[in-house]
N, C-alpha and C positions, 0 to 999 in steps of 0.2 A: 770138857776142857777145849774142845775143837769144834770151831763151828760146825753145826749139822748142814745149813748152804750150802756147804763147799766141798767137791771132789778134790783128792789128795793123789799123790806121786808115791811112791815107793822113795824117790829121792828128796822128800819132804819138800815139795813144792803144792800149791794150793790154788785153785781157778774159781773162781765166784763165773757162772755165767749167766746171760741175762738173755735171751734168743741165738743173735751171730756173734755176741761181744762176749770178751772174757777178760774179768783184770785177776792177773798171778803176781803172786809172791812167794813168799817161802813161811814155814809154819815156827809155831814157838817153838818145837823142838828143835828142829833144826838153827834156828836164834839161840838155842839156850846151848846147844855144842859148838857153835862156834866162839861164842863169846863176846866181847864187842867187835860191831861192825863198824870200819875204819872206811872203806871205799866198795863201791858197787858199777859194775860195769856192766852197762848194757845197750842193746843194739840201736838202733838207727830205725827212727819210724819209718815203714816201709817195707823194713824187711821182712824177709819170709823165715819162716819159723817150721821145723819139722817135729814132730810129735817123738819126746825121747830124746829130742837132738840137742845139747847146750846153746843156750841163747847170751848167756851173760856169765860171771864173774862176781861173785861177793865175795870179800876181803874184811879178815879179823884179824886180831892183835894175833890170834893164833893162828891162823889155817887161811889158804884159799880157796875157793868151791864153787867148783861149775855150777849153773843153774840151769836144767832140764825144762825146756819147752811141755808142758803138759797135753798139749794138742796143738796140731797144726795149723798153720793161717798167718797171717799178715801183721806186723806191727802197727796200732792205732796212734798208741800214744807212747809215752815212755814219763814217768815220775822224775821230772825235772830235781823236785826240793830235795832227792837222794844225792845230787852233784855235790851239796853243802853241807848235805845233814842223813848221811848215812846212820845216823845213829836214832833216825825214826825207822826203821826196820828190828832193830830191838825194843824200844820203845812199843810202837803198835804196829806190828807184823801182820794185823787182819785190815787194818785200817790205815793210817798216812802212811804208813812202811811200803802199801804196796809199789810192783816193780814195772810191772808192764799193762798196758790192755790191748789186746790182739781180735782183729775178727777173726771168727774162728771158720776154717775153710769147710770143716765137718764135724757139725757140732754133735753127734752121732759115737766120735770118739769116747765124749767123754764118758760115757760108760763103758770105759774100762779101764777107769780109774777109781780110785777105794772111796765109801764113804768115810764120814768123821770116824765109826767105830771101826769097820776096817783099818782104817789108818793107826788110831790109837789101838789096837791089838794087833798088828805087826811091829811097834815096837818093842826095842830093847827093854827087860824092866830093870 
């Protein structure tokens, strides 16, 4: 159910990384507890990002929810089409949902974040 790609958060956030780059989002699950996504708020290319550390803001009909930095580094880009269309984050969460891409300062972190089956056996059943 969850990509094998991609290293996972404890806080259901997701990094695809490709050498120095990383594009993050947040996982179905975490899409499927919040409920519809109404607004997404996130940082200013450029900025610096700390591993753990809130970067942004996703907004549902129900709940609002920090979005945790998965590793450290510098903001690349930022997913423009979420300003309009927050609701391709529930849609495809793995794909046009995503939220940021970041170079990543140490790419070396990401192992110490969970694989797919990690991730999907630390959750709630």
């Amino acid at each position: 159910m969850y990509p094998k790609d991609l290293r996972y958060t404890k806080d259901h956030e997701w990094i695809r990384a490709v050498g120095r780059r990383g594009v993050v989002g947040i996982t179905a699950y975490a899409v499927e507890q919040l409920g519809d996504v109404v607004f997404v708020e996130l940082p200013k290319v450029g900025a610096d990002l700390e591993q753990g550390k809130p970067f942004g803001v996703v907004e549902s009909v129900k709940t609002a929810s920090d979005l945790y930095a998965p590793a450290s580094g510098k903001v690349a880009e930022v997913n423009q089409k979420l300003v309009d269309q927050p609701e391709l984050v529930n849609q495809d969460p793995y794909g046009e949902g995503w939220m940021i891409e970041m170079d990543l300062s140490d790419p070396a972190q990401l192992d110490s974040l969970l694989t797919a089956e990690q991730y999907e056996a630390q959750l709630p059943t």
